[in-house]
N, C-alpha and C positions, 0 to 999 in steps of 0.2 A: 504494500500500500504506500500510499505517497504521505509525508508526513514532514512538518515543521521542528527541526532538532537544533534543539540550541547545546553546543558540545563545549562552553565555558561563561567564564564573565566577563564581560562586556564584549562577546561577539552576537555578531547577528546571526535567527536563526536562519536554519537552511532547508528548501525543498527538496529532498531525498527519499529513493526508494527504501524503507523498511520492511521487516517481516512483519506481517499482518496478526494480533495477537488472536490466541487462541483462548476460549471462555473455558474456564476451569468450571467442575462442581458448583452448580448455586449461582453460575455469572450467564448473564446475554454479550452476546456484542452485537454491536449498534454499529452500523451505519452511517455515519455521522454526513446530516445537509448542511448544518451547521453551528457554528460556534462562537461564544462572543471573548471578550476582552478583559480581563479586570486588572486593576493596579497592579497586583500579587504578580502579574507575568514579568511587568517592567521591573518590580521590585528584584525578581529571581535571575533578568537577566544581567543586573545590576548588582550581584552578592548581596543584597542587602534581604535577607531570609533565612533563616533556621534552616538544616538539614539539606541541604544545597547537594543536587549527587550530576554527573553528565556524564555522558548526553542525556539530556531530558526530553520528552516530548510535552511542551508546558499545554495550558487550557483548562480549567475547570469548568466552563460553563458550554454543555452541548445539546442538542436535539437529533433526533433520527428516526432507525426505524429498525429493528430488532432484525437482524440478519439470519443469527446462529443462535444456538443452546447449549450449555453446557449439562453436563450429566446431572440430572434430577431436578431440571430448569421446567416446569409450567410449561406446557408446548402452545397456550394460546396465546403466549406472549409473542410469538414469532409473527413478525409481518409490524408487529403492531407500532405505531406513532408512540414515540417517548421524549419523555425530556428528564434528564440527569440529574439527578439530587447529590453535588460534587463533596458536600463532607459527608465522610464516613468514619461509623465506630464511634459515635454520640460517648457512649454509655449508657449506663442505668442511670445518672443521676441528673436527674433534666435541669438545674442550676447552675452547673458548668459539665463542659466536655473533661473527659477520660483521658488520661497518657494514649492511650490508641487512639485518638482520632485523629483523620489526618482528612487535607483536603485534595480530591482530583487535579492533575497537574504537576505535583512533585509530592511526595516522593513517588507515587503512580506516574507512568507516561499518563498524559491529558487528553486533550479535547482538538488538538492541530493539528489533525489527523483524519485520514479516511475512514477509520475504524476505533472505535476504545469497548475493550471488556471492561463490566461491573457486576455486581454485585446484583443479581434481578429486581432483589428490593429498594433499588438507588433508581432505579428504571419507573418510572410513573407516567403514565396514558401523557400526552401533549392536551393541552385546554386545545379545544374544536378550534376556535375563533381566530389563535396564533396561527401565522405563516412559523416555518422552521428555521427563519432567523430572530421571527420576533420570539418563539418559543425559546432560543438558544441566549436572549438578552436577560432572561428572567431569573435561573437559579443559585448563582453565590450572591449578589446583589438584590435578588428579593428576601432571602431567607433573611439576609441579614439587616434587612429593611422592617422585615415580617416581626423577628425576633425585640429587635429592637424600641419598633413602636407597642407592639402588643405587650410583649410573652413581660420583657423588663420595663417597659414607659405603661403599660396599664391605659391606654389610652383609651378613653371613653369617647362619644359621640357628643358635641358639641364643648370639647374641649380645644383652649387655645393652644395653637405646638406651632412651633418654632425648628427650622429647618434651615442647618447652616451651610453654604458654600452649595448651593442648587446649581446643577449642570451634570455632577459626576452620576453613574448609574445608583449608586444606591441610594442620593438622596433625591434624586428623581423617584425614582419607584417609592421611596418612601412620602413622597409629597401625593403621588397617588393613591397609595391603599391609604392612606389617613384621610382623605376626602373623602375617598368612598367609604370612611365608616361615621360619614358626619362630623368631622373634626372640624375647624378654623386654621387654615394654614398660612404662616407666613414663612420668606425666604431671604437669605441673605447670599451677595454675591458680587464677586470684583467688578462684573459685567451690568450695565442697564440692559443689555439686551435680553440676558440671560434672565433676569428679577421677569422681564416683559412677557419672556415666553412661558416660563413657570405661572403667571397668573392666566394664563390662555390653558393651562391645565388643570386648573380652580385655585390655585393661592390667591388670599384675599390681597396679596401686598408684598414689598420686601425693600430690603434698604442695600447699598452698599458698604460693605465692613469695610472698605477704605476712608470712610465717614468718621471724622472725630467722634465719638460718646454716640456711637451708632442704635448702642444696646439702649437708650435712654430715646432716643427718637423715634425709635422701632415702636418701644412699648404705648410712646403716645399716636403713635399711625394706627395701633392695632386696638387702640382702648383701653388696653388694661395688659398685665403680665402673662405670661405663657404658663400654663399648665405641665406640658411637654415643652423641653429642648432636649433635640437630638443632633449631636456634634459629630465630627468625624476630624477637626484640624486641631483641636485641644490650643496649649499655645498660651500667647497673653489674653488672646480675647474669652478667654475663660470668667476671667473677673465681671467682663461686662454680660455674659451668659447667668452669672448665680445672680445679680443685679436685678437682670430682667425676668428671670423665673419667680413665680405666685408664689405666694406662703404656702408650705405643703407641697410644693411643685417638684417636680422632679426632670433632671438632667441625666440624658443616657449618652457616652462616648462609643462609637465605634472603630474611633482610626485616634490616630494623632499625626498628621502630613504636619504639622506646623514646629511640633516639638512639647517640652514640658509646661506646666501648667505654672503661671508665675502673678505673683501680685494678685492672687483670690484674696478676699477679706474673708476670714474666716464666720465672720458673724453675721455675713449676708446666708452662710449656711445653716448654724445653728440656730439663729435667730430666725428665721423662716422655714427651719422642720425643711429644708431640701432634702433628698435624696440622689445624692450622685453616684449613678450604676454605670458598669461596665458591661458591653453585652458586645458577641462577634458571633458569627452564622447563625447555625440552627438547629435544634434538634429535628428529629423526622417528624415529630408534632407539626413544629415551627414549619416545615416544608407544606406538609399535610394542609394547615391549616390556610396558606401562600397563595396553595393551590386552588382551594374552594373560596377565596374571596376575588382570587384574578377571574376565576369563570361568573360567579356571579354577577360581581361589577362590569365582565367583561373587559377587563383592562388590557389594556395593549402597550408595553413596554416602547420607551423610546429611543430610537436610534439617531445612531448618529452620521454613519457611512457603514460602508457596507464594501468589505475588500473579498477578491479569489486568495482562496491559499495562496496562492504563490506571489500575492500582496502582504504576506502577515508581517515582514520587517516593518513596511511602509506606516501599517497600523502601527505597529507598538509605537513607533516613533511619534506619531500621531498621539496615542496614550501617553507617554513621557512628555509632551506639550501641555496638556493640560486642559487645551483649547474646546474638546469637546461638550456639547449639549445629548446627554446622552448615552448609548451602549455604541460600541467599536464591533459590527460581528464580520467574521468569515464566513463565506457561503464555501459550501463542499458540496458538490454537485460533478 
């Protein structure tokens, strides 16, 4: 099969023929139409990642169509439309993830490829209404969207939340499924355009975080304090996030791109009962659950381009910019 192999750090991956994996006991292989993008690939080809091994064949996030069976595999899964639920080995303990868990993409070859074996139960039907890029835009960046607004932000319907650095996939998806459970969403971002397009998605508003005392402006554009803030840059602008969150309110991080958290007043936390959670993927709940609000709502993940395999350098680089509104996918066709 033809596959995307990144064989160190900081080289580019490469188009090359591989051996085409074979599905062990308990696995499908898929097919793969297509595959999206997330930070974690630039990060891996960049050294900057735990358990680092090459060649790799990077990609967590795929769609397809169940090719093969492996011994004691459900034979009606064959044929069938799927899309890839890329962590694996949760645990038991739905709170946090297990020494085993690991996500699709490394230490597994990934999703940049014509073919990837899993695990059958990582294999779940495709939503009807997804094409197989828009399917492939939705699984490490929804769960973690999924995880973060629900399972740890608690978020209720007609609660205010607060959504920082709009444009990257998962706080796009997360500005979606919080709409569609009745939420108030606002956004922050370097870009007016970016603020512009996110409210053509339903955010009621958003400021730029290059804005002096941004968090203080925000909260009078919006009425009142945020309920939910869900972060991914961590950073200085931290101080102005506990600021702006409600008494009782609660702040969830799932990235830090910006760095340590610096000049918090301690007593914008205690003294308003915050809660600052840490929350990253998903459990199979968290998937599960992803899944049954993307079909009800119907929601449609958003893109941003759309490269052939043998564009995947061009992507990353593109991801390493910054620049996109959106998911980054490869079509495999």
């Amino acid at each position: 099969m033809k596959a995307l192999v990144l064989d160190g750090i900081g080289q580019p991956v490469q188009l090359r023929e591989v051996p085409t994996p074979q599905p062990q006991p308990g696995e499908v292989l898929v097919r793969l139409e297509a595959a999206a993008l997330n930070h974690r690939d630039v990060w891996i080809q960049k050294g900057q990642y735990a358990g680092l091994r090459f060649p790799i064949i990077l990609g967590s996030d795929g769609a397809g169509t169940v090719a093969e069976l492996g011994e004691g595999t459900d034979e009606t899964l064959r044929g069938q439309a799927v899309i890839i639920n890329p962590g694996h080995n949760w645990g038991d303990n739905p709170k946090a993830q297990s020494r085993e868990f690991k996500i699709l993409g490394l230490p597994q070859d990934g999703t940049f490829a014509e073919y990837v074996s899993v695990p059958a139960r990582y294999a779940h039907p495709r939503p009807a209404h997804l094409s197989a890029e828009q399917a492939a835009a939705l699984p490490l960046g929804g769960a973690t969207a999924y995880r973060a607004l629900f399972t740890r932000g608690r978020l209720q319907a007609g609660e205010r939340v607060l959504i920082t650095g709009i444009g990257g996939g998962v706080a796009l998806l997360a500005l979606q499924l919080a709409v569609a459970r009745g939420a108030e969403v606002w956004v922050t971002s370097g870009s007016a355009d970016k603020i512009e397009r996110a409210q053509a998605l339903g955010a009621r508003g958003g400021i730029n975080y290059r804005q002096e005392n941004w968090g203080k402006e925000l909260v009078k554009q919006a009425g009142g304090q945020f309920d939910l803030i869900v972060d991914s840059a961590a950073g200085p602008g931290v101080a102005q996030l506990v600021e702006a969150a409600a008494p009782g309110g609660r702040v969830v991080f799932y990235g830090g791109t910006i760095g340590t958290m610096t000049n918090v007043p301690p007593r914008h936390i205690f003294w308003k009962q915050l809660d600052l959670l840490g929350s990253t993927m998903g459990t199979e709940e968290d998937f599960a659950g992803l899944l049954a609000l993307i079909e009800e709502a119907r929601i449609v993940p958003v893109i941003d381009a759309v490269f052939a395999l043998a564009e995947g350098e061009e992507a990353l680089r593109r991801m390493a910019e910054g620049q996109q509104f959106g998911k980054l996918v490869l079509s495999i066709k």
